[in-house]
C-alpha positions, 0 to 999 in steps of 0.5 A: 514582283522584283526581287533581289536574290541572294548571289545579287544581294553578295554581289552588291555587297562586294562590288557595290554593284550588281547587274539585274535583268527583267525590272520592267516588261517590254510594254512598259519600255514602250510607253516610258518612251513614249512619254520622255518623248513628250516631257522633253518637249515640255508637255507634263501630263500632271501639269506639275514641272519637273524640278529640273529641266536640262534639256527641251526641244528647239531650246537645247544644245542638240549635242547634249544629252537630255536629263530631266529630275524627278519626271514622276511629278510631271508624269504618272506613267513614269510615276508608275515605275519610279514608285514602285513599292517592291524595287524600294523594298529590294533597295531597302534590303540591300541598304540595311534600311527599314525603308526607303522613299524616293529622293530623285529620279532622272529621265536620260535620253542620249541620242546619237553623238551627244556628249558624256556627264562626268564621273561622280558619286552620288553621296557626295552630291547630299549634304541637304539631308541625313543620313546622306545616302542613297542606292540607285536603280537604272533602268534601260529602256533601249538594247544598249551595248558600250559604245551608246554611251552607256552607264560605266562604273568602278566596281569596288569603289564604293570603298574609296570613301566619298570625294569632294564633287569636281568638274563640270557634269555635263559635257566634260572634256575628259568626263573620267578625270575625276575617278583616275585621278581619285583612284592614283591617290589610293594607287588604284587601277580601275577596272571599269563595268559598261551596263550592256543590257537589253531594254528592261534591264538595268543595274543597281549601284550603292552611293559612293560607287564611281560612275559616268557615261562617255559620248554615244558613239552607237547607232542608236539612242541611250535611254533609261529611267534612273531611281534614287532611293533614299533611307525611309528615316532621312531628314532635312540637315539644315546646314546643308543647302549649299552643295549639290541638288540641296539648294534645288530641294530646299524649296521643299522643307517645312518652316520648323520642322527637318522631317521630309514632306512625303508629298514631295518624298513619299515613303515607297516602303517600310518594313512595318507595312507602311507606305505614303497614303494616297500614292495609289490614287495618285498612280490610277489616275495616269491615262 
């Protein structure tokens, strides 16, 4: 079972961001490989598309990294990880939540010499729901040192409060431009953390925390699975569909209701032992 101890839980605190080792085993690193490689050709063992698809085989600017949203809905393998009850209940507690649901996972895959996506917090994506918040769980799946391109993050900047998103995410020509330039205003000098770690390994970071990822300039590829949690409580704000992935899951809200649709975010854990039904049924029926 996952679990946060009390050295990471201050980390986090003070930071914004801790390290953490062993999140999944070797056997489960080989078969999420094995299936991103069949999700960016398109192949959806649920039959249900992800919601969305930036990057197929034969279709997509090879130079790009490849990022698929919410691969869980397409995948129960990848499902298996991103659902998880106990790493929600480690992030509900870091939170302060009384429970957490799944808001969006990413599949990311950078091969050699693919390109950056620029430097961003993630609350500043959310004005489609409230309370407007998430943690992030990432996760990687190859033996990954600085120069695959890996996640980099600003430990402190979850301090900074929340900046309007700017810039072009993938690919920018200086995918750092956006946190210097938020960092001169506060007259802040930036000390960036690359997550170097073995496959399995990964990090979890709060919301507002400053992150990106420069060009993979390794000899290897840059894969990792990537969890965003969001309070067991959130609900839809109706006003808020226009920024960020809002407009993406807008699809998903009820006709008179803000409440979240747990089939589309299911409740991963809560402190009163609640858990959305059926996602057991869900979960055993991956081959």
């Amino acid at each position: 079972m996952f679990t946060i101890s009390p050295a990471q839980a201050e980390e986090f605190h003070r930071s914004g961001v801790v390290l953490v080792e062993h999140i999944i085993p070797p056997d489960e690193v080989e078969v999420l490989r094995e299936r991103f490689e069949r999700l960016f050709r398109g192949q959806f063992e649920t039959g249900t598309m992800p919601d969305e698809v930036n990057w197929q085989e034969d279709r997509s600017d090879p130079s790009r990294a490849r990022q698929i949203c919410n691969g869980w809905r397409a995948d129960r393998a990848i499902a298996r990880t991103v659902l998880r009850q106990d790493i929600a209940r480690a992030v509900a507690e870091l939170m302060g939540w009384d429970g957490a649901r799944i808001m969006q996972d990413n599949v990311i895959w950078k091969p050699v010499d693919t390109l950056s996506f620029n430097y961003h917090q993630d609350n500043a994506y959310l004005d489609w729901f409230e309370p407007g918040e998430i943690c992030t769980v990432w996760i990687a799946l190859d033996d990954i040192e600085a120069q695959n391109g890996t996640m980099e993050l600003v430990p402190g900047s979850h301090l900074w409060g929340v900046s309007e998103p700017e810039g072009e995410f993938h690919a920018p020509e200086d995918y750092r431009a956006p946190m210097k330039r938020r960092a001169a205003e506060l007259g802040v000098h930036p000390d960036i953390l690359h997550v170097a770690v073995p496959r399995g390994h990964g990090s979890i970071h709060h919301g507002n925390i400053w992150h990106g990822s420069g060009p993979n300039r390794g000899d290897t590829p840059r894969r990792s699975l990537v969890i965003h949690a969001m309070p067991a409580e959130a609900r839809y704000r109706r006003e808020g569909f226009s920024r960020g992935n809002g407009p993406v899951y807008s699809r998903y809200a009820r006709l008179t209701s803000d409440e979240m649709d747990e089939n589309y975010f299911p409740v991963l854990w809560r402190s009163d032992g609640y858990r959305t039904p059926g996602l057991c049924r869900y979960l055993e029926g991956a081959p």
